[in-house]
C-alpha positions, 0 to 999 in steps of 0.5 A: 500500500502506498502511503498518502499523498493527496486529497481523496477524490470525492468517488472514494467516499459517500457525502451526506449532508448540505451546506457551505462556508461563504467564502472566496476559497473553497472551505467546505471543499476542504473540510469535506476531503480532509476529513474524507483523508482519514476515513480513506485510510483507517478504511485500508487499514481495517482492511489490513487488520482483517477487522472486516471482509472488506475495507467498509464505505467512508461518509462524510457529513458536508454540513458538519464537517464544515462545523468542525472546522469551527469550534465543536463544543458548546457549554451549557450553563458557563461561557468560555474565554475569549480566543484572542488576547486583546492586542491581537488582530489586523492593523493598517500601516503606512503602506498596507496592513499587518497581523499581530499575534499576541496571544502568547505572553512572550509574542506580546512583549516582543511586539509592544518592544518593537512598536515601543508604545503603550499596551493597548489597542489604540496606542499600538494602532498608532504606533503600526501606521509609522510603519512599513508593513514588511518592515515591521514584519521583520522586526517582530520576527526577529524580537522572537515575536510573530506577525504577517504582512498582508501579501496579495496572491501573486506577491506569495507566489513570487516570494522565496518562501512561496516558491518553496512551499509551492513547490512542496508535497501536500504531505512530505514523507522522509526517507522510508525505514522499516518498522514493526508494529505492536500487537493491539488486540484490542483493536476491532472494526469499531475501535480500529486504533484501540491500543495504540499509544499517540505521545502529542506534543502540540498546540493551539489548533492542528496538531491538536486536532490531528490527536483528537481525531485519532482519540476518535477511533480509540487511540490512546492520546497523552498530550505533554506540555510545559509547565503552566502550559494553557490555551484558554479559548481553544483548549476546550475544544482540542483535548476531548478523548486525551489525558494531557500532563505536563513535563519540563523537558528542559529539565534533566527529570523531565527528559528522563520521563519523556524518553520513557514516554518516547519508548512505550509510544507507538505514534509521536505527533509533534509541532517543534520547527526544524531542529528543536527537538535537538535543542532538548535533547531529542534529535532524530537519531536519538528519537530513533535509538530510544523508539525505533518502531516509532511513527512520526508525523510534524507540523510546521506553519511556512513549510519544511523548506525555502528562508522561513521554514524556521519561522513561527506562525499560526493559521491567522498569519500565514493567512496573511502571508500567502495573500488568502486574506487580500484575495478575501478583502477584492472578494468582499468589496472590503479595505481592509483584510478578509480571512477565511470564516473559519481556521481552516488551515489548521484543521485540514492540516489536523485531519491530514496528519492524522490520515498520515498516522493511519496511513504509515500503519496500514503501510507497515501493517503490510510490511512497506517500510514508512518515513516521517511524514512533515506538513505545514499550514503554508502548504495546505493553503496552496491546496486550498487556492487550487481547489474548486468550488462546488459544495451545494446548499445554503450557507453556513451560519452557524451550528444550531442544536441539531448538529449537537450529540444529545449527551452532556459532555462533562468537560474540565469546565463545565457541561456542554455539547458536542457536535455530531461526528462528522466521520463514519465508516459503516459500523465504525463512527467516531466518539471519545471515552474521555471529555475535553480535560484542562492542561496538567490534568493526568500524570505522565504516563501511560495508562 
């Protein structure tokens, strides 16, 4: 079996389902295929397993497919924290516009270093119309923070770093080794990943949604992060189906549990930029000494390869760099930037790694060798400008109370729901044995 390198084709599962995210870019396109990936390959991997006669029909719900790609919880009783620190967000300058991101304590101070203003919104807006938008760009990135200056489409194309990722596998596989799996006979045609043990180290949005997804299908998930580690706004939506704990890896106790960790995991799904993990001790020779079984697939945001590949970025940024928000901003009449309606990048990326991880097991399963697989949100957004748009039905609001499972979640913060899943493949339907959990919730360690 060859290991995964594209979008689907839509004859390779069932769509159900009607509806559409309003956009310039084909949204609901990309929710539908991505999530479709993963159905794809668990169902080659069913098959693999013997866990079925033969590899069962993928559906995929169009209409909640798009809702994932949102947020999928909705508390009952309670209000979760906002998503965005209060600097955060898009400002005019001198010549265009530029994304902020300052969620992150340490992005902020780098930036309100470098405008060298007062810390709130109306003194940072003045200060960033002093500015050249790339000027600022770059002098935000190198005080350690992380911005983006609003580039139109062909600006990206003719950039080095757009040229680099356009030239770029969706998914970039490594060079291929041979591995062998680990008996699961836990695994059945409705858990399929039962057994299976995924070390997440991720953040925010598309690692997290690539575990998540896994956690589904009845994998194991133990999320690591450093201590005092937190998402508010996102974390809620993220963690469903994992036990997430905390290690200072910087630490030599902490390195030491983590190789532990590293030698009993099945699956490692990391977000660390190129050469980072060598930083803490866990290059790849030694990840490969201390797990040699291990499958790997890392995220990064601008790619794996070209000027920037060691650069910082979310979804909202790279958004701004690879000109999807100046094309949004000409869609809509608009003057000022229009990003897509939903974090999309992140989470076709999300479902694309886990269709990586379900892809190099049911290549090993039938002795192929496997490699690493690499992606990057910069990548996902040039199969995003390449696709059509077709999805039928009116457009996407909103979820309503239709689209949430009936059961209360009994999250780490309160009751809520849970949107539908949007995945089945025939008797096996997605659903987690664990709610959404806090950081630092469960000890680390295997169950």
């Amino acid at each position: 079996m060859s290991l995964i390198s594209a979008l689907p084709a839509p004859g390779h599962y069932r769509i159900t389902g009607t509806g559409h995210w309003q956009s310039a870019f084909a949204v609901t396109e990309l929710a539908t295929a991505s999530v479709a990936a993963v159905g794809v390959e668990l169902a080659k991997l069913i098959a693999a397993l013997n866990l079925a006669p033969a590899p069962p029909e993928v559906t995929v719900d169009q209409r909640l497919a798009s809702l994932w790609f949102s947020y999928s919880f909705r508390p009952e009783g309670w209000e979760m924290p906002g998503l965005w620190d209060a600097i955060a967000g898009d400002y005019e300058t001198a010549d265009g516009w530029i994304r902020l991101h300052t969620n992150l304590p340490h992005h902020r101070r780098a930036a309100l270093q470098v405008l060298g203003c007062a810390e709130d919104r109306p003194a940072v807006a003045a200060a960033v119309r002093g500015w050249r938008a790339e000027d600022l760009e770059t002098a935000v990135v190198s005080a350690g923070g992380v911005a983006a200056a609003m580039r139109s489409r062909a600006a990206w194309l003719a950039h080095p770093q757009g040229r680099a990722v356009a030239a770029e596998p969706l998914i970039r596989w490594g060079a291929r080794r041979e591995i062998h799996l680990r008996n699961r006979p836990r695994a059945t045609r409705e858990r399929p990943l039962a057994g299976l043990r995924v070390l997440d180290l991720t953040r925010v949005i598309a690692g997290p949604v690539s575990t998540r997804t896994l956690a589904g299908f009845g994998a194991e998930v133990l999320r690591i992060d450093p201590p005092g580690w937190d998402e508010p706004g996102v974390i809620t939506d993220v963690s469903l189906g994992k036990r997430m704990a905390t290690l200072d890896l910087r630490s030599s106790t902490g390195r030491q549990q983590f190789q532990a960790l590293l030698a009993q995991a099945d699956v490692l799904v990391h977000g660390y930029r190129p050469g980072a993990l060598d930083g803490l001790g866990f290059g790849a020779e030694t990840r490969r000494r201390v797990a040699p079984d291990l499958i790997e697939v890392a995220l990064d945001a601008y790619g794996w390869t070209g000027p920037w590949a060691q650069r910082r970025g979310f979804d909202s940024l790279v958004q701004m760099s690879a000109g999807i928000a100046d094309a949004g901003r000409s869609w809509a009449g608009a003057d000022r930037p229009v990003p897509l309606p939903v974090q999309a990048l992140d989470h076709a990326t999300g479902y694309l790694m886990a269709a990586a991880v379900v892809s190099a097991l049911h290549t090993a399963q039938g002795g192929a060798p496997v490699a690493t697989a690499r992606l990057s949100l910069a990548r996902t957004a040039e199969e995003l400008a390449a696709l059509p748009q077709s999805a039928g039905g009116g457009v996407i609001e909103g979820a309503e109370d239709a689209d949430f499972a009936a059961a209360l979640e009994a999250s780490g913060w309160g009751p809520g729901r849970r949107l539908l899943p949007p995945l089945r493949l025939g008797q096996t339907a997605m659903r987690w044995d664990l709610p959404a959990a806090r950081c630092d919730s469960a000890a680390p360690r295997w169950q």
